[in-house]
N, C-alpha and C positions, 0 to 999 in steps of 0.2 A: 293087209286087211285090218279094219280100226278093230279095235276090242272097246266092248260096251260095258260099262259098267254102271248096276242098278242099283241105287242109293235111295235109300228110303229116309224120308227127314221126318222131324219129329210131329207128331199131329196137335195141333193145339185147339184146349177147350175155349168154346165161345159161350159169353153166359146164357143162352136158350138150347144149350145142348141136352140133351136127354139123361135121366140118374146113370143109367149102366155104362154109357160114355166116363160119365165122371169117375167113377169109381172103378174103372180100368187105369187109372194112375197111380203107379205107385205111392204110398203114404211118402211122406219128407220127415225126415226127425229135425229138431229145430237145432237151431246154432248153436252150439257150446257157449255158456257165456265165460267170460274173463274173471279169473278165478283176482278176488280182493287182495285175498290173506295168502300170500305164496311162503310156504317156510320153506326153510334153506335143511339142509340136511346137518347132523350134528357131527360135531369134531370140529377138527381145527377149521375147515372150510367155514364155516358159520359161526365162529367167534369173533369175527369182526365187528359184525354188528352188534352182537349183544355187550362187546364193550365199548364199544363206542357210544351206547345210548347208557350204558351204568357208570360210566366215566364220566359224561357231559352231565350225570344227576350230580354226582357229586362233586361236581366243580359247580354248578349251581348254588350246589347247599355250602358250601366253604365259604362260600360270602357272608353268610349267617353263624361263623365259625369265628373262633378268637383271632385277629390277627395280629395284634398287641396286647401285649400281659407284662403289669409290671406293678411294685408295691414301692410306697416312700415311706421315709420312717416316721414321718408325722401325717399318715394318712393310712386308709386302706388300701389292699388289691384294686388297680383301676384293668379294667381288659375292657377293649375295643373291636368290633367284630367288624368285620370286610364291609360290609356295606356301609360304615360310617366313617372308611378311611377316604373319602372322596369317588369321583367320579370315577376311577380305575375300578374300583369294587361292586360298583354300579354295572359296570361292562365285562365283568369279570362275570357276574353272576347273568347277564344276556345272552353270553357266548356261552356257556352251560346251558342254558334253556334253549337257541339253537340247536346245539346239538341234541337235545331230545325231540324236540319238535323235527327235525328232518327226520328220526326216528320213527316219528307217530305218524306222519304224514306217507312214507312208505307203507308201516304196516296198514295203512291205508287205500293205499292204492292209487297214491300221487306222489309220481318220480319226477324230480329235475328231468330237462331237457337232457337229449342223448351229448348234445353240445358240451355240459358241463357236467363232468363226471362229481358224483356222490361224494366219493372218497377223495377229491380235490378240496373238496370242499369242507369237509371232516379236518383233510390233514393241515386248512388254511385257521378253520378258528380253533382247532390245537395251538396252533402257532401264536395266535395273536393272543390268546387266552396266559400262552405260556408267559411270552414278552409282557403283558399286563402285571402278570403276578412275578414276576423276576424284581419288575420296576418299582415296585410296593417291599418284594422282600428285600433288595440292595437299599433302598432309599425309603425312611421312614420318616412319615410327616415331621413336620416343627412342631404340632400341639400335640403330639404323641412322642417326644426327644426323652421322654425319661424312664419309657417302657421298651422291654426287650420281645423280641419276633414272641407269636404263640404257636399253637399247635395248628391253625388255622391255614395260615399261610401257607405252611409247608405241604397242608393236605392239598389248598391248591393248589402249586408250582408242581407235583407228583401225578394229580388229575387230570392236569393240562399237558401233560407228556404223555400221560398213555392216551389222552384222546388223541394224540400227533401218531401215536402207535397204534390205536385202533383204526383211522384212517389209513396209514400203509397196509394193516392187513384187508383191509375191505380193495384196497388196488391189486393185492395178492388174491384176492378173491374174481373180481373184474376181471384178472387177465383168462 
């Protein structure tokens, strides 16, 4: 013998339907929206970020820093600061402003593609940022031959490493 089963399906309002019809449906709460600003929770877990975006300022600002300092004896103190050692200090200070701006851009609420991880990308213009300022502190121009490193340099080559280390912990964060 078959067994019958009574199923009742949902009634749906038609727009000439009567008030008391309508207002037997339950209210609906609206959609949650997509929260902009997600903080991360503090400790070690969420210091990746925050060094990574204080690291890339200050590798910005190091191009604006001495990166030759030297005195002749018939002359004054000459110092030359990063952005007028050539095109490396120019790029030197684009890969520091990257890295802030992928910064701003998250606390934003625009993420790279899931394709290309964050912290790939972090620990790549680390890298290049470093390689630039190594190239600058091992080899110093011809029209700068008679000044020695400043304090500039070094603050970059130091910058450009921990953004390479803020990038690894931002993957130690990811996993």
């Amino acid at each position: 013998m078959p067994i019958l089963l009574a199923v009742e399906t949902p009634e749906f309002l038609e727009p000439g339907d009567p008030p008391e019809r309508r207002s037997a449906r339950p209210p609906q709460s609206p959609a949650p929206r997509p929260q902009a600003f997600q903080h991360r929770p503090p400790g070690i877990w969420g210091i990746g970020e925050r060094v990574s975006w204080v690291a890339g300022l200050v590798l910005a600002l190091s191009s604006f820093m001495s990166w030759y300092s030297g005195s002749s004896p018939e002359g004054p103190t000459e110092s030359v600061i990063g952005w007028h050692t050539g095109v490396l200090g120019k790029l030197i200070f684009f890969i520091g402003l990257a890295v802030v701006a992928l910064a701003v851009l998250r606390e934003a609420g625009i993420e790279l593609p899931p394709a290309v991880p964050e912290s790939l990308v972090i620990i790549a213009l680390g890298a290049l940022g470093t390689i630039f300022a190594l190239i600058r502190l091992i080899s110093i121009p011809e029209t700068f031959a008679g000044t020695g490193r400043g304090i500039g340099i070094w603050i970059s080559v130091v910058s450009a490493l921990v953004v390479i280390v803020a990038g690894l912990l931002r993957a130690g964060e990811e996993l």
